[in-house]
Each structure stands twice: as structure tokens, then as C-alpha cells.
C-alpha positions in Angstrom: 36.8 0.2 26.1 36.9 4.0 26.6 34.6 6.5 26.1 35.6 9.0 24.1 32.8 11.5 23.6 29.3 11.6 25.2 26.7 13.7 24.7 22.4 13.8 25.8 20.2 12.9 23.1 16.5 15.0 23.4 13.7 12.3 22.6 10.0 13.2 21.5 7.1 11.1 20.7 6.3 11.4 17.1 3.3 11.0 15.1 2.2 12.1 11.7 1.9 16.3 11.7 -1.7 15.7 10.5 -2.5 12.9 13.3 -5.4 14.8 15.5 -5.0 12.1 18.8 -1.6 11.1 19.5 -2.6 7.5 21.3 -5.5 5.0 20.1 -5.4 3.4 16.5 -2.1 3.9 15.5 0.9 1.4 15.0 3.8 1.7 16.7 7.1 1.1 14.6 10.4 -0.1 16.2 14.0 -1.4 15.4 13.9 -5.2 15.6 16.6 -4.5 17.8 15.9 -5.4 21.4 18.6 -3.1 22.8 17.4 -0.4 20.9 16.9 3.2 23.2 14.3 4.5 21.2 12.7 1.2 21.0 12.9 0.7 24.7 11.7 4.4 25.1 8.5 3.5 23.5 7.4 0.1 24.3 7.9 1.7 28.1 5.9 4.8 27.4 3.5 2.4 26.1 3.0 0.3 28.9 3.2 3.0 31.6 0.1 4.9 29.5 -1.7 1.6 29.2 -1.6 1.6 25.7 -2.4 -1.4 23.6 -1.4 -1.4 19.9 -0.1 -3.1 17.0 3.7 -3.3 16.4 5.8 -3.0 13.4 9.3 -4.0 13.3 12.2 -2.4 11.2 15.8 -3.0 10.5 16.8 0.6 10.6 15.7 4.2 11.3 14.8 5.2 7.6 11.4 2.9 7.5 10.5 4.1 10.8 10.9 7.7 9.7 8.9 7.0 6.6 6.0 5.2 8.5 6.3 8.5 10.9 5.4 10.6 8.4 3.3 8.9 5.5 0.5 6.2 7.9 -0.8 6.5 11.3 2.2 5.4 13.2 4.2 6.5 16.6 7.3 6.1 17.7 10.4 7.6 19.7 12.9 9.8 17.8 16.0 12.1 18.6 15.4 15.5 18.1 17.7 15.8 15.0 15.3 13.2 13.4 12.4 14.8 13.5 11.2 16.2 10.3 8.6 19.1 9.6 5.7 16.7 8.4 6.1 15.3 12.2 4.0 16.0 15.6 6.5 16.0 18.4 4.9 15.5 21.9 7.0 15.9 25.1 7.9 12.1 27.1 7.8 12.6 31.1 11.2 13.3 32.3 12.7 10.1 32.8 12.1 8.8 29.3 13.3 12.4 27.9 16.7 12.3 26.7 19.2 9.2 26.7 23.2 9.7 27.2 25.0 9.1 23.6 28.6 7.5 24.0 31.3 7.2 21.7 33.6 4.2 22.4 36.5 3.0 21.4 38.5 -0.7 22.0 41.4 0.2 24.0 43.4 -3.4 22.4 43.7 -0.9 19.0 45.0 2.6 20.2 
């Protein structure tokens, strides 16, 4: 495989924009996916802050966005994901942006 474009992806922790305390009874809401950055962004921040909470799993990004903004969720989204009715907070450095690649099979060029 080669890549053929790559580009950093800014992350942010998101709650609701209404959400006064970013950490303590809130769920956190995930792609199912194991691989998933954002996912692994999370669960990481999560564990590094010492934070305990309920999880909620997802297929795709849409029902995460909508829990974001409508219940007292968090989660980890990419800048261009983050709506207006969101709180973004900062992640330390080393969970702050994750490397985007475009690929493609080299067996079809």
C-alpha cells in the first residue's frame, strides 16, 4: 500500500456547551471499534486522569455527535466535528492531534 496524502487531525475533548464540569457523572461514548483513534484517545485520557465512568458504544460518528450535544456525555472529536452546541477542552500534547493517511492498494494502480 501507498500513502497517498497525509495530513494531522486537531483533537479536543467534547462535552455538552452547557456541561459546567467536564469529568464526573458523564458517559463516555465511543465507536465499537477497537482500532478506533478517537476511541483510543479517550479511553487513554480516561485512565491517565483516573476517571471512572460508564461507556456507551456506537457504530458510527453521527450517534456519538448526537449524544455530544443533547445528554451529559464526553468524548474525543476532530476539530471539523465539533459543533457550536459543544465545549471543547484542550487533551495534553501527546493525545492532541493524530496523523490522517490516505492509502491506496498498489495491486490496482
Amino acid at each position: 500500500m501507498n500513502s497517498i496524502y497525509s495530513y494531522k487531525e486537531k483533537l479536543f475533548l467534547v462535552s455538552p456547551k452547557n456541561n459546567k464540569k467536564l469529568l464526573g457523572k458523564q458517559i463516555a461514548v465511543v465507536n465499537k471499534n477497537k482500532n478506533c483513534p478517537y476511541r483510543k484517545v479517550l479511553l487513554r485520557y480516561l485512565e491517565e486522569s483516573d476517571q471512572k465512568m460508564d461507556l456507551i458504544e456506537y457504530d458510527n460518528l453521527e450517534p456519538i455527535i448526537k449524544s455530544v450535544q443533547n445528554i451529559n456525555s464526553i468524548s474525543v472529536l476532530p476539530q471539523t466535528l465539533i459543533s457550536s452546541n459543544m465545549k471543547k477542552v484542550a487533551l495534553p500534547k501527546e493525545m492532541s492531534s493524530i496523523r490522517v493517511n490516505f492509502v491506496v492498494n498498489k495491486s490496482n494502480q
